[in-house]
C-alpha positions, 0 to 999 in steps of 0.5 A: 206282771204274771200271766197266766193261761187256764180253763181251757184259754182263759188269759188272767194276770196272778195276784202278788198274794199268788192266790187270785186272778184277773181275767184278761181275756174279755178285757183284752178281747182276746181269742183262746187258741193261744191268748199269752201268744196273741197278746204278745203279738199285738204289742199289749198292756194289761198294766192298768189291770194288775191292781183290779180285785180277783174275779177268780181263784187260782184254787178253783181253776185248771192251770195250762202252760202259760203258753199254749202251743209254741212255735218251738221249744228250743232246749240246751244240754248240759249247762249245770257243771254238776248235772255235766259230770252226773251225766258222765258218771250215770250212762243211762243219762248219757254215752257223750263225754262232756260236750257244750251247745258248742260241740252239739247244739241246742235240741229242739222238743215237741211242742205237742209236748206241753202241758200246765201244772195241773194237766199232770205227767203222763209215763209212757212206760213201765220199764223205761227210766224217765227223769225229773228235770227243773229248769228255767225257761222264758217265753221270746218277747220278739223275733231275732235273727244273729242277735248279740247278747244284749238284743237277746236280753231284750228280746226276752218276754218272760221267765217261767219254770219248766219241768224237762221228763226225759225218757233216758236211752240211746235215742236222740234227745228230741224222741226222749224228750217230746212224749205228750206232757214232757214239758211242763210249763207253769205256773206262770210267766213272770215280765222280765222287768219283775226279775233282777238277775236272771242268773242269780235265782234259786231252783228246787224241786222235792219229790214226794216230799224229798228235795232232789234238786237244789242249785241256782241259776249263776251255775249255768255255763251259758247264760239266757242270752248266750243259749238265744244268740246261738240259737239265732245264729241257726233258725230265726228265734220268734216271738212266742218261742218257749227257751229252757236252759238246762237242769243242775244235777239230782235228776232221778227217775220218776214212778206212777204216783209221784208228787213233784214239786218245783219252785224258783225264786221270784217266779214261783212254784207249781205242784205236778202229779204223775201217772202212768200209762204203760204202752208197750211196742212191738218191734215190726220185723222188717224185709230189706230184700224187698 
């Protein structure tokens, strides 16, 4: 099944043709502050619903992130061999050497970050670089604490596709990354039973027309399970939590006006608008005498 969220919390199960959608929220009696999160929560089945005709059309709706507002979004540096020496050889991606989750972590992005396909990303400035990352991510389908590789397989809900902006500079990663409409997630959420290898699965993303990024997931360091069993070792990793796994290289800086496009197999595609909203700062000068 695909689950998807729109007009403003509507929850609809997305057709095979990827054109029209079931409406779940009234069949399922379900509340609109977080419907995919409630949905999951109460154990739910929307399986006998998959084959009723389409009550709307995926054209004439306004697409949000699958999942509204996670509890966290916990994100992995550097898992792409390729995008792991582009960052070495491009500073304004990264100062670090090489580094794994081992060495340094997860990072954790805002969930005030998240947005849908058709919400559009918002740059924050004029002069500051901030970049196009595709990734795979997936919603947790239960609670795990300490889980092995394979509790984590189990544990996941879903696979969706997530764009990662990044303001590049030399704050931490989790300021660059959390700006409003950061991380854009969509189209949908795709059950872990409709995909058979997670880590066998295409990854593009065009921009305005050009592809910049094109890889597969098999070229992961760590894979799904492994990025969810450290993080568990950490935080309790809940049901609801939105999981993404790093970028392959070709990541490029983005401009107002910019189309992007980005599709991985078996999960679909989602087309993303830019803008711009230039914010300037002003640095305060601050009295450390008091």
């Amino acid at each position: 099944m695909r689950f998807v969220q729109y007009d403003g919390g509507r929850l609809g199960l997305l057709k095979d043709d990827g054109k029209g959608i079931v409406d779940l929220t009234d069949r399922l009696d379900l509340s609109r502050d977080d419907p995919l999160a409630e949905y999951i929560e109460r154990d739910l089945d929307a399986s006998e619903y998959a084959d009723e005709p389409a009550d709307v059309d995926r054209a004439d709706v306004h697409l949000g992130s699958p999942v509204r507002r996670p509890g966290k979004v916990i994100a992995a540096p550097l898992n792409y061999e390729n995008h792991i020496e582009e960052a070495i050889a491009d500073k304004d991606i990264t100062t670090d050497e090489w580094f794994t989750i081992e060495d340094k972590g997860y990072f954790l992005k805002a969930p005030s970050s998240v947005v849908g396909p058709d919400d559009g990303i918002e740059l924050p400035f004029s002069d500051r670089r901030c970049d196009h990352e595709i990734e795979l991510a997936f919603v947790m389908g239960e609670d795990v604490k300490d889980a092995s590789t394979e509790e984590a397989w189990d544990a996941i809900f879903g696979y969706t596709i997530l764009l990662d902006i990044s303001v590049r500079g030399d704050q931490d990663r989790s300021n660059r990354k959390s700006y409003d409409t950061f991380t854009v997630i969509g189209p949908s959420v795709v059950t872990a039973d409709e995909i058979d290898d997670p880590q066998d699965l295409s990854l593009e993303l065009n921009l305005n027309g050009e592809t910049k990024q094109d890889d597969n997931t098999a070229d992961m360091v760590y894979t799904c399970a492994n990025v969810v069993e450290y993080a568990s070792i950490g935080a309790t990793v809940e049901a609801g939590d939105v999981i993404t796994t790093g970028t392959p290289e070709g990541v490029g800086a983005l401009s107002d006006g910019d189309t992007i496009d980005a599709t991985i197999e078996d999960i679909g595609s989602m087309t993303v608008d830019v803008t711009e909203r230039d914010t300037a700062f002003v640095d305060v000068d601050v009295d450390k005498d008091g």
